[in-house]
N, C-alpha and C positions, 0 to 999 in steps of 0.2 A: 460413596462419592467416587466419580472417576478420576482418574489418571487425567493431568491435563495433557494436551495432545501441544506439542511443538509445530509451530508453524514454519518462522525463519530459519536460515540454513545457519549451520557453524559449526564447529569442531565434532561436537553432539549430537549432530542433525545436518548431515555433510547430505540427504537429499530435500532437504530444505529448499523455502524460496527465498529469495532477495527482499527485504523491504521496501524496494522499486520494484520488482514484480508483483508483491500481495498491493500495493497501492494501484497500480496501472489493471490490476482483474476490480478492485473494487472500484474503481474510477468508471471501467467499461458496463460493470453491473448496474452501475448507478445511472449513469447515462440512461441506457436501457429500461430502467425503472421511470424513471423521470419523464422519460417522454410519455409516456401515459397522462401527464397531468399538463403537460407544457398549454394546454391547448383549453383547460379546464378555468371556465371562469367564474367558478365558486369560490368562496375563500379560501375553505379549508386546501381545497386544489391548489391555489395559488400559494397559499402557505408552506406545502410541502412542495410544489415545485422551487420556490426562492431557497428553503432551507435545503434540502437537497442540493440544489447550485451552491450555497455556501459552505456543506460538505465537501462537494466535490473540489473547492477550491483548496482548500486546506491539505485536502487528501492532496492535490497537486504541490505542496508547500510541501508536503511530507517528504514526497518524491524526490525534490530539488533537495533539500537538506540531507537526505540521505544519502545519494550521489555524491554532496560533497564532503560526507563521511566517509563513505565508500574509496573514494578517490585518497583522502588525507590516509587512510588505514591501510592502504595499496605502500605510501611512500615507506610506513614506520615498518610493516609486517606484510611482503606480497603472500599474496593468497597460494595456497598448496592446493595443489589437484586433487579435488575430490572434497576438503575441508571446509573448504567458505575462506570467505574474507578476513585476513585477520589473522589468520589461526599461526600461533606460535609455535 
């Protein structure tokens, strides 16, 4: 088994991404994908274009939430250069 591989940034992982930037690259992928089907008037087509949009909505939920994690985590612990958000 492998090593899991760290996505987001932090103390451990100071060139990590944001969890507003892994959402906004999976938002713009999806997009992208999606419009393959937008136009597809099959079920299954239509199926995956509605649940795709209902992904992508959520994934925008994620965004907004996290921003105002982001922001709350700025007040108690500002971010050190190079560490991430957060880091004590």
């Amino acid at each position: 088994m492998s090593a899991e591989r760290k996505i987001l940034a932090g103390p451990d992982n100071p060139d990590g991404l944001t969890l507003e930037e892994v959402t906004a690259i999976l938002i713009k992928e999806l997009y992208a994908k999606n419009a393959k089907f937008m136009h597809d008037k099959r079920r299954p087509g239509q199926e995956i274009y509605f649940n795709n949009a209902e992904i992508i909505s959520h994934l925008r939920q994620i965004k907004i939430l996290q921003g105002m994690n982001s922001r709350t985590l700025e007040l108690i612990a500002p971010t050190k250069p190079g560490v991430g958000i957060g880091s004590m």
